[in-house]
C-alpha positions in Angstrom: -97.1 28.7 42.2 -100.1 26.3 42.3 -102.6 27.1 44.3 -103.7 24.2 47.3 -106.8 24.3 48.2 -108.3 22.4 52.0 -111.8 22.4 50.9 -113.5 20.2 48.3 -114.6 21.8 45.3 -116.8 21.0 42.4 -116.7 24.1 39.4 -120.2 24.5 38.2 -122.2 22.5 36.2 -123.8 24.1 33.2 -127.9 24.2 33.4 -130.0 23.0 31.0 -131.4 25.2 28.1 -134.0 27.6 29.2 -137.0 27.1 27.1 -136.7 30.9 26.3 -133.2 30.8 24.3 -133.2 30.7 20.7 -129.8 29.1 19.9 -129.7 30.0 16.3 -130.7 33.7 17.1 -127.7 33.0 19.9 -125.1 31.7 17.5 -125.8 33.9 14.5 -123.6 33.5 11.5 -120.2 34.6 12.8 -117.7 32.2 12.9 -117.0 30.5 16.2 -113.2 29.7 17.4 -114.3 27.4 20.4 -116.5 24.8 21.4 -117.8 25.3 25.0 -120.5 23.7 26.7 -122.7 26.4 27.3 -126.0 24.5 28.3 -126.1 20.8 29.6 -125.1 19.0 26.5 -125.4 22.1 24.3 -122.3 23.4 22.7 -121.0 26.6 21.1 -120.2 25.6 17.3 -116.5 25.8 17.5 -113.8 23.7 17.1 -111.4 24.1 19.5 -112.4 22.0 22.0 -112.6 24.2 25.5 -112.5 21.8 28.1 -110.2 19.9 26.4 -107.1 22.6 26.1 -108.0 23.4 29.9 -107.0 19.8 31.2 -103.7 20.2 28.6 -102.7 23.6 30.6 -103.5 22.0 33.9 -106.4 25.3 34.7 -107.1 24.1 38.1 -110.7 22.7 39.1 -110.9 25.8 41.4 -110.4 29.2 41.2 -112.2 30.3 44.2 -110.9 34.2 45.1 -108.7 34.5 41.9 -108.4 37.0 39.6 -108.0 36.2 36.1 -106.8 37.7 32.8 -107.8 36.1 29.8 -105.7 37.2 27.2 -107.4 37.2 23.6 -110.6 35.8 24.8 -112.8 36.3 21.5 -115.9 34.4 22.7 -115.2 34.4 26.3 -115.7 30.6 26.6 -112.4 30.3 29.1 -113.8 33.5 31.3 -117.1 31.8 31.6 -115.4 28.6 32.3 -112.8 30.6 34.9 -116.5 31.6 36.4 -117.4 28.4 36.5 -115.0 27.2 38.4 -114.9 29.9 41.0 -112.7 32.8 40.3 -113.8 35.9 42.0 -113.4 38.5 38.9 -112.4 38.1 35.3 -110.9 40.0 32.4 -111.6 39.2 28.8 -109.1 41.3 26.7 -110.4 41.1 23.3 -109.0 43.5 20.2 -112.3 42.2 18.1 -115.9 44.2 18.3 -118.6 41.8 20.2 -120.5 41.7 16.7 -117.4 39.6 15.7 -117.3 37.6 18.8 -120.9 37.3 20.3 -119.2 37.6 24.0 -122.5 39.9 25.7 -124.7 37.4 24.0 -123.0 34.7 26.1 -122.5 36.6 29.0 -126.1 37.2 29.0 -126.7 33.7 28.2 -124.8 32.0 31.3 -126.1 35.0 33.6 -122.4 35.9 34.5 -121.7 38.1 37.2 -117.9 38.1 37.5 -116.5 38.7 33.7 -116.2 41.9 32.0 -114.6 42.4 28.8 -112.1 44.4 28.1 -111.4 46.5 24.5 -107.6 46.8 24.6 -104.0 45.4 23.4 -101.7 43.4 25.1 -98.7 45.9 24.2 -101.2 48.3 26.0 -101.7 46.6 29.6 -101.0 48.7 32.6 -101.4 47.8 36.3 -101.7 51.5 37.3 -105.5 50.8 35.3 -106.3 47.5 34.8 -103.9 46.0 38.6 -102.8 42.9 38.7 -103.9 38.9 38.4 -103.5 36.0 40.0 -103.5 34.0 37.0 -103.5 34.8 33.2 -104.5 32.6 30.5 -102.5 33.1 27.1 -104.1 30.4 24.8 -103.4 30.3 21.0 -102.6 34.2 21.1 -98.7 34.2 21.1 -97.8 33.0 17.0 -100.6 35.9 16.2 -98.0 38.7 17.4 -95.5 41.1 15.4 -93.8 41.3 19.0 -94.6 38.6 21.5 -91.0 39.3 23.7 -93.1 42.6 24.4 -96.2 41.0 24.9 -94.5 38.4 27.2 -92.9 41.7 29.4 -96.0 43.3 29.1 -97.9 40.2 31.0 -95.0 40.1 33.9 -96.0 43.6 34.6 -99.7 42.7 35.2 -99.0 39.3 36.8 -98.2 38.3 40.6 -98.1 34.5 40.2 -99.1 32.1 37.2 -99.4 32.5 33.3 -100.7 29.2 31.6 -99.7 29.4 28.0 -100.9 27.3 25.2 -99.4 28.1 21.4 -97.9 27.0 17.5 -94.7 25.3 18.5 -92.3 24.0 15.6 -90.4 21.2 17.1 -92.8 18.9 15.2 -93.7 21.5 12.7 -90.9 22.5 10.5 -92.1 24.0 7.4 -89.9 22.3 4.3 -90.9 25.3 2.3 -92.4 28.9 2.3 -96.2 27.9 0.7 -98.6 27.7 2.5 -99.3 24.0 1.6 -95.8 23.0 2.6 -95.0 19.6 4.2 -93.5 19.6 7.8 -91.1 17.6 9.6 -89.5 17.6 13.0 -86.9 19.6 14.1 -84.9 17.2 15.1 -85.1 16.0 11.5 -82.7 19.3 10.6 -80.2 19.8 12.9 -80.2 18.9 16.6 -78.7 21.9 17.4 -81.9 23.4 16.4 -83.9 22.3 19.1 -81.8 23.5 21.6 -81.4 27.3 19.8 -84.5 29.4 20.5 -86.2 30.1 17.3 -89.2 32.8 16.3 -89.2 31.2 12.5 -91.3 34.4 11.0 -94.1 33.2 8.5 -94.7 35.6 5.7 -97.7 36.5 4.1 -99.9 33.6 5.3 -97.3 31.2 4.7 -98.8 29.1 8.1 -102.0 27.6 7.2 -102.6 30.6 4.7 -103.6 33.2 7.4 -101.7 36.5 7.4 -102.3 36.8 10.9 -99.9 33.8 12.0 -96.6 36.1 12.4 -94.2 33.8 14.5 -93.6 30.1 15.2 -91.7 29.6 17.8 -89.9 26.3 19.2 -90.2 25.1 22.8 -86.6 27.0 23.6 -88.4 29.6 22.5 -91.1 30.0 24.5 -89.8 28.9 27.8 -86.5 31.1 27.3 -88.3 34.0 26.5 -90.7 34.2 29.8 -87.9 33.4 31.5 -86.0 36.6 29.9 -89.4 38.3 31.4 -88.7 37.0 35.2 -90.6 33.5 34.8 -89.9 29.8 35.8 -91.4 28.0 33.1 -92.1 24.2 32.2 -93.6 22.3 29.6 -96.8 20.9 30.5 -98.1 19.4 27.3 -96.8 18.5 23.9 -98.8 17.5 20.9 -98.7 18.2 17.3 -97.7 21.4 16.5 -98.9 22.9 19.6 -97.6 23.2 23.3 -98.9 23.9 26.9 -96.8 25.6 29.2 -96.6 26.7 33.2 -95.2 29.9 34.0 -94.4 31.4 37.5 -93.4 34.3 38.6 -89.7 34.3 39.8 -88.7 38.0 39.7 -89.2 41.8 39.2 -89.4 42.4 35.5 -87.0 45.2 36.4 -84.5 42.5 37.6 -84.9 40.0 35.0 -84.0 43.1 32.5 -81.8 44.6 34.3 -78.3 44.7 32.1 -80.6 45.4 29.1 -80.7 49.2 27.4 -84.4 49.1 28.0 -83.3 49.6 31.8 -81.6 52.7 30.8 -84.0 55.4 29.5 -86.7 56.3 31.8 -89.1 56.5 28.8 -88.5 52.8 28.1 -88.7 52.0 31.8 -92.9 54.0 32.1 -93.5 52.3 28.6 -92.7 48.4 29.9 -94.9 50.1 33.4 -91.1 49.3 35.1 -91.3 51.8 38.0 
């Protein structure tokens, strides 16, 4: 679903630096993820580009009345910008401490009024507690998990219309070997029956980029087949590198989309996916 709007709408603009903000007390030493433009012309010190990977997911301009998930959020820096550009309340779910992140020093920073973060997992979302969103945001979280089909259900549960997705894709990434330092080559390159299989190709032991936390990389089949196993209508939006942007919509019940799988059948699985 994309949501049409009659009204013109401009998000926000950032202000300029109040002459009472230290940035380097702001910043600190921890190690920033994204770059955001938190004051006019002054950025966080991160290097994935914000507003950048939010024209690659399409985030719409305006968000006026939403209700936004932000799945992973670390910083923040897509809540704020959700805030920004109208949305009406936001979740930041974030497994990392704010020492580790810096979020409340941003919030506090940008005066927001509309995101609150949120201290859970994924595998752990419940609408009974936490309701339901008009839109969630799952950018560069889904190659991090040990079980992203369950993360994946776990998001249909919570969401009533669109999931934009951005992730590690392999299509243009295959690994030649298991090092760390390994040359890549296109799919395509191995077998074009590969590109049309759904593949979670599980990295060992930092074998991606040498981080341990990088557990799955998936190929475009991948992704789109698996939210569709979830209930969702998904496209590609954006393809570069080794990463993807995708468009997910809701198309039915979670109970329906699983609905000839064993899951279905015990009533403890049923209260654990939050399938009444």
């Amino acid at each position: 679903m994309l949501f049409k709007r009659h009204t013109a709408f401009k998000p926000q603009r950032p202000r300029p630096l109040p002459a009472n903000v230290d940035l380097k007390e702001l910043f600190g030493t921890r190690h920033w993820h994204q770059r955001w433009e938190l004051f006019d012309n002054v950025f966080t010190p991160g290097r994935n580009d914000v507003a950048s990977l939010c024209d690659a997911a399409g985030l719409p301009k305006d968000l006026r009345g939403l209700r936004i998930l932000d799945v992973g959020a670390w910083h923040g820096c897509f809540s704020f910008e959700c805030e920004r550009r109208g949305a009406s309340e936001v979740i930041a779910l974030c497994l990392e401490s704010d020492g580790d992140t810096g979020f409340h020093q941003l919030a506090k920073a940008v005066d927001s009024k509309v995101v609150r973060c949120v201290n859970e997992s994924i595998y752990n979302l419940d609408r009974k507690k936490i309701g339901e969103f008009d839109m969630v945001l799952f950018f560069g979280v889904l190659y991090h998990l040990r079980y992203p089909l369950l993360a994946i259900d776990k998001i249909r549960t919570v969401c009533r219309s669109t999931v934009l997705v951005e992730t590690h894709v392999i299509d243009n990434f295959w690994m030649t070997s298991r090092t760390p330092n390994s040359s890549a080559k296109r799919l395509s390159k191995v077998s074009w029956e590969l590109c049309e299989t759904p593949i979670w190709r599980y990295y060992h032991n930092g074998e991606l980029m040498g981080d341990a936390s990088n557990y799955f990389g998936p190929n475009l089949r991948a992704v789109t087949e698996g939210f569709e196993s979830a209930g969702f209508a998904i496209e590609v939006v954006k393809q570069w590198a080794d990463r993807a942007t995708f468009r997910a919509s809701v198309k039915s019940t979670l109970a329906h989309a699983m609905r000839h799988s064993y899951e279905m059948q015990a009533p403890a699985n049923r209260a654990f996916l939050g399938i009444d």
